[in-house]
N, C-alpha and C positions, 0 to 999 in steps of 0.2 A: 274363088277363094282369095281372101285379103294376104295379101305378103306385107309383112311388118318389118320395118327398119330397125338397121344397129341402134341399138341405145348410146346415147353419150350421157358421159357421167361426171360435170363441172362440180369438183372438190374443191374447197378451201377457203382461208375465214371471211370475216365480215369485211364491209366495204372490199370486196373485189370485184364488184359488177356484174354475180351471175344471175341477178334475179332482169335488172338491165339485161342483159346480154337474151336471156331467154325471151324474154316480152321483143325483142328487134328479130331474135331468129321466128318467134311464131307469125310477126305483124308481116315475116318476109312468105310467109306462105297462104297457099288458099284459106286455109281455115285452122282452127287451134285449138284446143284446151290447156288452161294451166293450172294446176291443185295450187293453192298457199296453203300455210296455216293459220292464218287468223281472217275472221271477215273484215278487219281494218284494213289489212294489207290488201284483202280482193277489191275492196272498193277503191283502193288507191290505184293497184293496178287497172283496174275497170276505168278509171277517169283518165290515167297516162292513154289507155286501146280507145276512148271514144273521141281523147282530144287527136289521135291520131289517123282514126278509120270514121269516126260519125258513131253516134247512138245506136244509127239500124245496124250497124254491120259487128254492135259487141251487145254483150250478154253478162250476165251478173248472177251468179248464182251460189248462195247458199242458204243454210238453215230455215232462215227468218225472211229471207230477200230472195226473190226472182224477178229479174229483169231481164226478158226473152222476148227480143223483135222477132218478128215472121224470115226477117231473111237473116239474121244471126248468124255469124264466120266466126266471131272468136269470141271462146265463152272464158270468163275468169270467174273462178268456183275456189271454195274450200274445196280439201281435201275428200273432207265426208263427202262434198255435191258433186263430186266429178262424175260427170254423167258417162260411166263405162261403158255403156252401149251404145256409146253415139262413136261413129268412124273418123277421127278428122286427119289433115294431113301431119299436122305437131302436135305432141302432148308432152306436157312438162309436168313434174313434183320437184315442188320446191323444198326445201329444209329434210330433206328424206330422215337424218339421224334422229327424228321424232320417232323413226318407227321403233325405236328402244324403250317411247315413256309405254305405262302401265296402263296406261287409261285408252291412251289413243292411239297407241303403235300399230298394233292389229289392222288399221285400214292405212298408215303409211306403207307397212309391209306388203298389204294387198296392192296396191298400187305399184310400188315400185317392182311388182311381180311379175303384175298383171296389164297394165295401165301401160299402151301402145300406139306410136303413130304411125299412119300407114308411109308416110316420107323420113319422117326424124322425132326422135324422141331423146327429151334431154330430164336427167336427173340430176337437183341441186343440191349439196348439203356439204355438211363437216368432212374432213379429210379424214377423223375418225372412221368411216363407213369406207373408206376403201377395200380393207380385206373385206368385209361381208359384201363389197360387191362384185368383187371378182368373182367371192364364191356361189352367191346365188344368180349373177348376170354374167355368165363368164364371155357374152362374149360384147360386154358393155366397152367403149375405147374411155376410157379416164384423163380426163385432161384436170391438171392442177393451175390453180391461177393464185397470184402473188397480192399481199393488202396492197392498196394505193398507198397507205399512209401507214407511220411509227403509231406501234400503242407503246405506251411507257407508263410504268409504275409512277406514281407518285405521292403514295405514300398516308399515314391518315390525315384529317382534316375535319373540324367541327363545321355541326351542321352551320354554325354560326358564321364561320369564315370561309366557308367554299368560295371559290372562284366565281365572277359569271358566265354564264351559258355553262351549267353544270344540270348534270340529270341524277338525281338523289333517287334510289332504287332501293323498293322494301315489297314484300310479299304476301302485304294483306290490306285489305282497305283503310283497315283503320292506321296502321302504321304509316299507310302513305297519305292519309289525314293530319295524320299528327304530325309528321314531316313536313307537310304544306303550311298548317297552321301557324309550326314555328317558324319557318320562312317568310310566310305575311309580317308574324311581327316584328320579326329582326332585319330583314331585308326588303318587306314591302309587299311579296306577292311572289306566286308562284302559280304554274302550268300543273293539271295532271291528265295523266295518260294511264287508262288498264285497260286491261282486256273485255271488262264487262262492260265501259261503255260503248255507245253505239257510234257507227262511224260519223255521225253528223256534230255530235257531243265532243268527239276526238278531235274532229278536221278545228273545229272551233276553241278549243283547247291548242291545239298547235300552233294554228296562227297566231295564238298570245301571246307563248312563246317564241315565236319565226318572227313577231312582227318587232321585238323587244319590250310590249307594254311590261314584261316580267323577265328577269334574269336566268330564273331557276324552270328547273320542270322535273316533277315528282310522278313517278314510275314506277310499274311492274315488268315483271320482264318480259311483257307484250311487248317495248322496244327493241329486243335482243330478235326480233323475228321480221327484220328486215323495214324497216317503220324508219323513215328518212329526214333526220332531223338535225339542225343546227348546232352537233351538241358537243362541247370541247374537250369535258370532264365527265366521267363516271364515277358516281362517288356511291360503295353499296353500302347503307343502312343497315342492313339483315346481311346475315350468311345462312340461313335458314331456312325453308322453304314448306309450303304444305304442298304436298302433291296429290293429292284426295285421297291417301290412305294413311300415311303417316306424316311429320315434321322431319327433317334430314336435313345436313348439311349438302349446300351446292356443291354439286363437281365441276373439277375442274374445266370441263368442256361449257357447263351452263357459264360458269364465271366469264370466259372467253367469250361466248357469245354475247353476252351482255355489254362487258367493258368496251367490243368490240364497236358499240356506237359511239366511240368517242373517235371525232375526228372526221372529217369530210372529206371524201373523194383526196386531193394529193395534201389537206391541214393533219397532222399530227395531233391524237389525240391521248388523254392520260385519265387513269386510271385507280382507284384507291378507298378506302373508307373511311365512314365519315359514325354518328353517332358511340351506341358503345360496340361496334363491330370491332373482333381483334384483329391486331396487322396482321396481315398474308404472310404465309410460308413462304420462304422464298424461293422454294424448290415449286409451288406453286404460282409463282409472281411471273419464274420464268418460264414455264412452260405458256403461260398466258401472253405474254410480252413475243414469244416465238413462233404462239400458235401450234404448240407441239401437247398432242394430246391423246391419254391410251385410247387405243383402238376400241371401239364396239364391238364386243364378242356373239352378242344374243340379243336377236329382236323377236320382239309379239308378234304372235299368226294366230290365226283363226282361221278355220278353214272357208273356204268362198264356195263351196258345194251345200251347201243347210237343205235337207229334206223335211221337206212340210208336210211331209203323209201322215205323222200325228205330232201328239207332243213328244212325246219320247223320243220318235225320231230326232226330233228337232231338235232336243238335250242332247241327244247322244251324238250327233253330228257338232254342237256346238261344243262338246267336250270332246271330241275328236282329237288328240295329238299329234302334231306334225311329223313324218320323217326324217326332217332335217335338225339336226342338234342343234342348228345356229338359231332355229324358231322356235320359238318357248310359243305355248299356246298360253291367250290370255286367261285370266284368273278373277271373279270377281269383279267384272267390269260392270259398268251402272244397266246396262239395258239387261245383262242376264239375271242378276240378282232381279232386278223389276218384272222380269219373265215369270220367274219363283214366284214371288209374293203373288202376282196376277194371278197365277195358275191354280195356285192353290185354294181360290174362290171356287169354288163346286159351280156357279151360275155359268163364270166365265169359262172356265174349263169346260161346260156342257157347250159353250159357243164353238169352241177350236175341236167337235169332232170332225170337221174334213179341212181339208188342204186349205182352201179358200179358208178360211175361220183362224187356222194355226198362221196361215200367214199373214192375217189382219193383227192378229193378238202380237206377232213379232215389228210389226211396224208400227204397233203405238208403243210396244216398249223400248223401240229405236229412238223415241222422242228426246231430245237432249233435255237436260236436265241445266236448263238454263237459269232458274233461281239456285241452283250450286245449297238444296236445302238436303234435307235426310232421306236417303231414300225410300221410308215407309209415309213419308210425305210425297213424293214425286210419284209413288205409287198409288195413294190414294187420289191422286189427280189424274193420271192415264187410266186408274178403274172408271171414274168418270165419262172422262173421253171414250173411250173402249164401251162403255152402257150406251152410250148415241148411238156410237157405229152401228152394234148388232140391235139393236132394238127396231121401233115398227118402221121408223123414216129413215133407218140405215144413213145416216147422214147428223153432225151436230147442226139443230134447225138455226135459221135467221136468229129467231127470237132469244139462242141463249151465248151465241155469239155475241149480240149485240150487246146482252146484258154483263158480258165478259170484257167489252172494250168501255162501255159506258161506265160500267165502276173505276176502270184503272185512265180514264181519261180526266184527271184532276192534276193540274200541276200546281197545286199548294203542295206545301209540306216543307225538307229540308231535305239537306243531298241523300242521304240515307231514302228517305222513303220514297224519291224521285228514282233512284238507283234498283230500290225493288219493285218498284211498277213497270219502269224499262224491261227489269227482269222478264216479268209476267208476259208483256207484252212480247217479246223477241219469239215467248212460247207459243200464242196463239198468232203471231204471224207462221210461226211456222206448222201451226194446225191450216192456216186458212190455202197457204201455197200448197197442202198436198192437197188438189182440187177435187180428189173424190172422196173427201171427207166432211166440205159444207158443201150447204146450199149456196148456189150464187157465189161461186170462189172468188171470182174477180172484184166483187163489191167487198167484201173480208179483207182482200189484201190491198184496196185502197186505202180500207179502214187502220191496217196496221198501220202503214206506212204515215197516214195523215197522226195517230195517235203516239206515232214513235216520234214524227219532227216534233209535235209539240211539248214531249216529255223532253225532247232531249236538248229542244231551245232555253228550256226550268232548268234544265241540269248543270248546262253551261251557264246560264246567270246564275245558279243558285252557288258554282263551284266558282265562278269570281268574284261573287259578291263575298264568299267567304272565305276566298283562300286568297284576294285581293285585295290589300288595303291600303291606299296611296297616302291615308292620313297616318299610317304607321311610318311609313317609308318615308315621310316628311320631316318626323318626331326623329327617327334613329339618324336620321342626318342629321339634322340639327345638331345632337348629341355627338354623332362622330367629329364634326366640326370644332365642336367644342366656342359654340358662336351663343351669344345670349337667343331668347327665345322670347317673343311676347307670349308673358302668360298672363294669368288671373283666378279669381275666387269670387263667383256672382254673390249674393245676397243668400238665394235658394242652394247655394252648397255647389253649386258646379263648374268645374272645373275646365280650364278651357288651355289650350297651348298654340300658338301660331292660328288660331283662329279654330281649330277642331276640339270639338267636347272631346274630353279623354274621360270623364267620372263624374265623380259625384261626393265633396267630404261632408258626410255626417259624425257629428260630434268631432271625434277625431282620427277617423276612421277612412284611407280611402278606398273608394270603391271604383274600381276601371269600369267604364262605361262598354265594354263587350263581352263575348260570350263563351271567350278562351279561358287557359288554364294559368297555373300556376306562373309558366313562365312570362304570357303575352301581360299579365297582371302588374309584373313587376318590369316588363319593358316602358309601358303607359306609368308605373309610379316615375323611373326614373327620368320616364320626357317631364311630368309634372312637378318633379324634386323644384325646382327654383318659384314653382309658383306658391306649393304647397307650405314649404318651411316658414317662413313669415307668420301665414294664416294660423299653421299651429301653431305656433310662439304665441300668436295672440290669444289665441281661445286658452291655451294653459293658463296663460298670466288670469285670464277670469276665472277658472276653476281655481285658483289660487286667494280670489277673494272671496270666492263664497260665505255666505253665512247659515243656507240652506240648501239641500238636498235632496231630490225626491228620490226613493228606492222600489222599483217597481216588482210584482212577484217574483221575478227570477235573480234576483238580488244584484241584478244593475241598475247604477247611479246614473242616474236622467239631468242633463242642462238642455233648457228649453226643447223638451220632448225628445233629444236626441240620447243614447247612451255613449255616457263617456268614460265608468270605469264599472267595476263589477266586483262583490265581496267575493274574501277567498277566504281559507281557513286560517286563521290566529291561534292567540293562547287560549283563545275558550270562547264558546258560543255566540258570547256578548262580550266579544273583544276580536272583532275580525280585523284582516288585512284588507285592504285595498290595489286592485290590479286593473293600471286602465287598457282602455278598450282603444287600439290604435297608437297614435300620439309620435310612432316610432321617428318620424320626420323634423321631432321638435328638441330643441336642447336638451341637454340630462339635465341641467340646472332647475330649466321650467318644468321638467316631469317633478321632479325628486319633490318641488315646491306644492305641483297639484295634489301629488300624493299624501304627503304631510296633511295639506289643509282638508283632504277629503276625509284623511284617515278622525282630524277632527271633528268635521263634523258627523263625521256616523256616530261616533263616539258618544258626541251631544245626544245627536237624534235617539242613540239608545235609555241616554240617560235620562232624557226627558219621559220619551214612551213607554219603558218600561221600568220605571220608577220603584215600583215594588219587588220587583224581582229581583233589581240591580240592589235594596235593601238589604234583601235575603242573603244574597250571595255573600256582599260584602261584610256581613253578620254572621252567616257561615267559613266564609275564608281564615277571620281572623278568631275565631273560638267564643263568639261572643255567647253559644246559646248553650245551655247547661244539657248533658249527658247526651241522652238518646236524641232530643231535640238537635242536638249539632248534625248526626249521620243523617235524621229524615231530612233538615234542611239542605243538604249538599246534594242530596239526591236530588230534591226538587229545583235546587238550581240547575245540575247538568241535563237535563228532563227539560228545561223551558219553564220550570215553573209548576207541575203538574204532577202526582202522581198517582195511582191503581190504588187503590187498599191492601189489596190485598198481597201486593207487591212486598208491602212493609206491614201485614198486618198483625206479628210478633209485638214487632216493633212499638206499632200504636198503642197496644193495648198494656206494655208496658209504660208507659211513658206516665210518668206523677202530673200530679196537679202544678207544680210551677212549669214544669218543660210543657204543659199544652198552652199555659199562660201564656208562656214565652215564645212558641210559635207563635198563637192569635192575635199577639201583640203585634206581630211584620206583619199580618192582613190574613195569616193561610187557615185554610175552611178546612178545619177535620170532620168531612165528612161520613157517612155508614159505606158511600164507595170511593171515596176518591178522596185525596187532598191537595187544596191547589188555591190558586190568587188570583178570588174573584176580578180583579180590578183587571185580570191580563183576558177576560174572560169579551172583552170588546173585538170588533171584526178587526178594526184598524189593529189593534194591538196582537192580536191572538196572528194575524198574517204576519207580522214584522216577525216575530220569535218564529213561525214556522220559516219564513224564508231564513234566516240568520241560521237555524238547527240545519238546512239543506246545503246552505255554504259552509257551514263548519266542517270541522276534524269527521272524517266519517258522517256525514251528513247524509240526507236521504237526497237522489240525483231528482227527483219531484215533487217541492214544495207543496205540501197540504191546506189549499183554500180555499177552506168551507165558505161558499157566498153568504152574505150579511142577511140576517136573521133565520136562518135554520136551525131545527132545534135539532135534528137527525140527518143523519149525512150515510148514504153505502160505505160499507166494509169492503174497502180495495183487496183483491188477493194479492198476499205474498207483501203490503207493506205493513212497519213494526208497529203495535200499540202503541209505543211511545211517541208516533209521530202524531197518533189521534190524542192524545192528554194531552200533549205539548199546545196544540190546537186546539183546547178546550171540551174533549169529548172523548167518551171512553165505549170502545168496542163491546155491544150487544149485541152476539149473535150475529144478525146479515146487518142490522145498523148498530151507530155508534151514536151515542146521545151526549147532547151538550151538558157538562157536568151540573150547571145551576140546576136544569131542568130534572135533571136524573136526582138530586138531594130533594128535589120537590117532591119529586114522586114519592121519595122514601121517608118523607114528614108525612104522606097522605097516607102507604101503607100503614106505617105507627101510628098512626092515629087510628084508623079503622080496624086495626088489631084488638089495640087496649081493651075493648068489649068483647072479645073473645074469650072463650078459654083455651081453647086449643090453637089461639095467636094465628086463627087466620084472619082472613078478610075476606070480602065481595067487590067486586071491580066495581067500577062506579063509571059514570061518565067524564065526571071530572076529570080522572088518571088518564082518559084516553087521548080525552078530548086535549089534556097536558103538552102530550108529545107531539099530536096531529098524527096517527102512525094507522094503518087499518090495524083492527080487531087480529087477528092473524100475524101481524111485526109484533103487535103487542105483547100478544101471548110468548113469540119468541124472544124478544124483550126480558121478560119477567123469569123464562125457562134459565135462562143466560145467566140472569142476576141470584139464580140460588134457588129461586119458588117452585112449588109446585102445584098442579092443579087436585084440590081433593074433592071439587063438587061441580058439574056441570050444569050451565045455565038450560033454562029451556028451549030457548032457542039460540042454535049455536054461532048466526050471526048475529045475534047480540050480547052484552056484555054482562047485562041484569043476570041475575042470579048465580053466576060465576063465582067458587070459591077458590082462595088460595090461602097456603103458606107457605112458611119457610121449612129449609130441609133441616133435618136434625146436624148437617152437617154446615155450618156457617158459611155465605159465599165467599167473607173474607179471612175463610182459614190459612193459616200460613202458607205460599208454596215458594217454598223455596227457593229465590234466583241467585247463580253466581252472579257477586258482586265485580266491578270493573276491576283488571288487575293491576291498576296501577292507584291503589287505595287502599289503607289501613286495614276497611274492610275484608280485604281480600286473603290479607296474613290472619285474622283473625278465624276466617272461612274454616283455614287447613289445619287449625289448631282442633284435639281431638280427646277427649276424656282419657285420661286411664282405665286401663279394663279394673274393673271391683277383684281384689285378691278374693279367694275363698275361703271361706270361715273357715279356721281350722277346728277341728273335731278334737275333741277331750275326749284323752284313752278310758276305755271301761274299765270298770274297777275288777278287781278281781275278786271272785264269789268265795267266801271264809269255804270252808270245808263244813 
């Protein structure tokens, strides 16, 4: 029978030496075990035991990693790998007050229950967990030990000005991305450190840091777990945290543990936030600064008895409640939920009817959940796994292993997709080390390990090269110095400062030459400010002589192919503003001047281009055209130039012999559907007015342009007629037809009519052949425009003998649109007849007697 020693139980904060102190009391005995909590820290500790005892005489063990010489004495494991069944003479848990979190507690609690050495056994953690160790370890001896060094508040601090050797701390990848990133640019470069990368990734990340090629090092609160670092300042980013069930603010013990990396062995270190975190309580500042912290009242259990005789059992035992109030049994932890969803497969559930089966099924849902994805994701991956096992090879073969390392063995990409292939990979190393799950374990877990160094060699270049940048670091000197800078402006636009490209100015425009945000954009204009300001002075002073302007479809103004401003909306369609593109760098003098001369020559360019319209308007504006001719002319000016018939077709059909004079006189075709000015009816021309109608007042945000010679264009859903007549083309049906073509057609019907008597016609080739449209657009063409069919040809793909005419209802019957409400028309709209008095009735006479 084994006799197990008293427990000791080293309480109290960071930097006190107990993780030190445990690794000298185990190296002092025959053999050892020690849990951490992170595999960063176990391979850290594993390299202190090998540079101490030799390679054969330590061991390495978790998850993803097994490193187990034949004569092995001292093994450093996670928590999860502590191999319980193994007798040694020391066994240590380090960080115990984990046993509190949600996820992971359950197997700290189990350990520090159960987890024994047959000479000495030491438990590390928070002063927090004193009462619960009394109570569950009562006859543990508690030794408290003192910080080497002051933490002190200090207060907040932008991430812009933190101190050096500071560790900026935030609790998600992306935060501690964006944290770095801004550090690159404002300071040069920075270190990261999380929990998900791999220790090889980490160690090479630190040394960045440790070596000074970087100031800063950005952080999750993997550093708060005993991770030995050069670091002065704690500066926390977030106050917030995910804990894989919800976001919560940190307590005060997490806070503590964290800040408590500030400061080395007997250097004083400080404390504070930085971003937009708000300042600390100070009721919390000083319990941090004291290390005075509430007690842990209740930690996670599960019970360590699990009956595999079925399923059920095995629920019911895993839903077992503790007897001790202080153990809350876990709730929703990853491997039981994954239990659920497995079980509930009918296939796999038929696998787990004996002991051996249930127990297989609960050790692939034990599988960590190391891409941190959904668990109805992590679960269709161990149903996988789990289909190998029980199937005809009981075992996942060579062949799909291979084909599982050989996908994820690519280090292209970027940090991001480097980071979830490590993912991947951590999980089939840790399919390959439980050995009686592949073929040939030992070739699998050489295979991880060779496929881990080399993702993780990508991931450290890939996190220097981007969170590194000595040519920033150069640029913000220079600028703090406040020293001239050799700069310049090549020929091809780029932009150069003390010898490093920073961009690129086109037109007037610049562009940083990298692959950050808003902020790192405007670090690189301001190293560039003295080279830039000249060059734009110059290029305005030329936009200021221009005498011509190209206006490309999206209504920006082109110098030498580059854009340099863009219309905006004015007093009216054909009277835009101008807003340039850039320039910000350049005088307000030289803008105000470019602007002026562009605003001219668009001006020109309309006037010239669209020469007829510009007639109209100005013939409209000032009352030149008699009665109804004035309203259809205004309309066709705010239109582009163009409009439906049937829009105005009260209107038209009112209109006298001189008011249609008077229109045909400025160019406009009163056509049987449309009315409009042939001459704007050109590509060049017909795009200028659509793009000028899309930068206008309420404009359409997608210039309509139709490519040059189409006589039919699709019917876009959801955009307005008016942007197709403005464009020279009026919505039939699924197509819109170019208005010349469409008055062709309806010279051809009239004509083919006239021999009727009942004013039909027979389609002919010519109509079809008109549009270029098949027999089928055509006919809905004709449907559109009014006609209808009253005779069918003989053969109905073709067009011979086909009759039509028109409906007894006109297609350009009035339909009445609200006119715009800031228009004459529009008072006139709401005006409303008098109702007709009733005739009054004349009394009857009265009948003589």
């Amino acid at each position: 029978m084994t006799v197990y020693s008293a427990v000791t139980t080293v309480l109290g904060p960071t930097n006190t030496g107990k993780t030190h102190l445990a690794v000298e009391r185990m190296l002092a005995r025959a053999s050892g075990i020690i849990g951490l909590p992170l595999r960063l820290l176990a391979r850290e500790v594993y390299d202190r035991v090998v540079r101490a005892k030799g390679s054969q005489a330590a061991a390495l063990i978790t998850g993803e990693e097994k490193i187990i010489p034949a004569n092995a004495r001292y093994f450093v494991c996670t928590v999860e790998s502590m191999p319980t069944e193994m007798r040694a003479a020391f066994v240590c848990v380090d960080e115990i007050q984990l046993a509190a979190d949600p996820e992971r507690g359950h197997v700290f609690t189990d350990r520090l229950l159960h987890a024994r050495g047959t000479e000495e056994t030491m438990l590390l953690g928070s002063d927090s967990m004193r009462g619960l160790v009394r109570h569950l370890v009562p006859d543990a001896v508690i030794e408290t030990r003192e910080r080497f060094s002051t933490l002190r508040y200090a207060g907040p601090s932008k991430l812009t000005k933190l101190p050096r050797r500071t560790a900026a701390v935030a609790f998600s990848s992306q935060s501690v991305y964006a944290i770095a990133e801004l550090l690159r640019r404002q300071r040069g470069g920075a270190a990261v450190v999380m929990g998900a990368l791999s220790p090889r990734t980490r160690n090479a990340q630190v040394e960045l840091y440790q070596s000074g090629a970087v100031d800063y090092l950005v952080a999750t609160d993997a550093i708060g777990m005993g991770l030995n670092m050069n670091v002065d300042h704690v500066a926390f980013a977030e106050e917030t945290k995910f804990d894989g069930r919800r976001r919560r603010p940190l307590t005060p013990a997490e806070i503590g543990q964290i800040a408590g990396r500030a400061g080395r062995f007997r250097d004083d270190g400080h404390f504070g936030e930085t971003g937009e975190t708000r300042p600390f309580d100070p009721h919390l500042v000083t319990a941090v600064e004291n290390h005075n912290f509430a007690p842990i009242e209740r930690l996670y259990w599960r019970s360590e008895r699990l009956d595999f005789s079925s399923l059920g059992s095995l629920r019911k035992t895993l839903q077992q409640p503790s007897r001790d109030p202080a153990l809350k049994r876990v709730r929703n932890a990853v491997d039981e939920r994954t239990l659920d969803i497995l079980s509930n497969d009918p296939r796999i559930a038929d696998t787990a009817r004996t002991p051996a089966g249930v127990r297989l099924l609960w050790e692939v849902c034990r599988t960590p959940d190391f891409r941190k994805v959904t668990v109805d994701a992590h679960a269709r991956l161990l149903t996988r796994i789990h289909e190998h096992l029980t199937g005809p090879g009981e075992r996942l073969s060579s062949d799909y292993m291979a084909g599982q390392f050989n996908r994820l063995d690519e280090i292209g990409g970027d940090v991001h997709a480097l980071s979830q292939r490590l993912a991947q990979v951590r999980t089939w190393a840790y399919v390959a080390h439980r050995g009686d799950w592949t073929e040939d374990a030992l070739t699998w877990q050489a295979r991880a390990r060779e496929v881990e160094d080399r993702l993780s060699d990508a991931l450290h270049e890939s996190l220097t090269k981007r969170f590194v940048d000595q040519r920033t670091s150069v640029l913000m000197r220079g600028l703090r110095e406040d020293r001239d800078m050799l700069a310049g402006v090549g020929k091809d636009g780029r932009v150069t400062v003390e010898g490093h490209p920073v961009g690129r100015l086109e037109g007037l425009k610049f562009s940083p030459d990298i692959e950050g945000g808003q902020l790192e954009a405007r670090a690189l204009r301001n190293a560039a400010e003295k080279a830039l300001r000249p060059e734009v002075n110059r290029r305005l002073g030329q936009l200021a002589r221009l005498d011509h302007m190209d206006i490309d479809p999206d209504g920006r103004l082109l110098h030498d192919g580059a854009p340099v401003a863009r219309l905006a909306p004015g007093r009216s369609i054909l009277r835009p503003s101008v807003v340039l593109i850039g320039g910000e760098l350049g005088s307000f003098e030289a803008r105000e001047r470019a602007i002026a001369r562009l605003t001219e020559t668009v001006a020109a360019r309309i006037a010239k281009d669209l020469k007829p319209l510009m007639a109209l308007t100005e013939t409209s504006d000032r009352g030149g055209l008699p009665g109804l001719a004035g309203g259809i002319a205004w309309r066709m000016a705010q239109n582009g130039g163009a409009l439906a018939r049937r829009e105005v077709a009260q209107d038209v059909r009112a209109l006298s012999p001189v008011e249609r004079r008077a229109l045909r006189a400025l160019g406009v075709t009163i056509g049987e559907h449309a009315l409009f000015l042939p001459a704007l009816l050109k590509p060049k021309t017909a795009h200028l007015i659509a793009t000028l109608r899309a930068c206008g007042p309420g404009g359409e945000a997608r210039p309509l342009h139709p490519a040059p010679g189409l006589v039919t264009i699709p019917v876009e859903k959801g955009r307005a007629d008016s942007d197709y007549t403005a464009a020279g083309f009026l919505p039939c049906g699924p197509l819109a037809v170019r208005l010349d073509m469409l008055e062709r057609l309806a010279d051809q019907i009239r004509d083919a009519a006239k021999a009727s008597k009942d004013r039909s016609f027979e389609l002919t080739a010519a109509m079809t052949n008109g549009l270029g449209t098949s027999l089928k657009d055509f006919r809905a063409i004709l449907s559109a425009l009014g006609y209808v069919r009253t005779k069918r040809g003989d053969d109905p793909q073709k067009a011979a003998g086909e009759r039509w005419r028109l409906r007894r209802r006109k297609p350009d019957a009035p339909r009445e649109q609200a006119p715009p409400a800031d228009t004459p028309f529009a008072v006139l709209s709401q005006l409303k007849p008098a109702p007709a008095r009733p005739a009054r009735r004349k009394p009857a006479r009265k009948r003589s007697r």
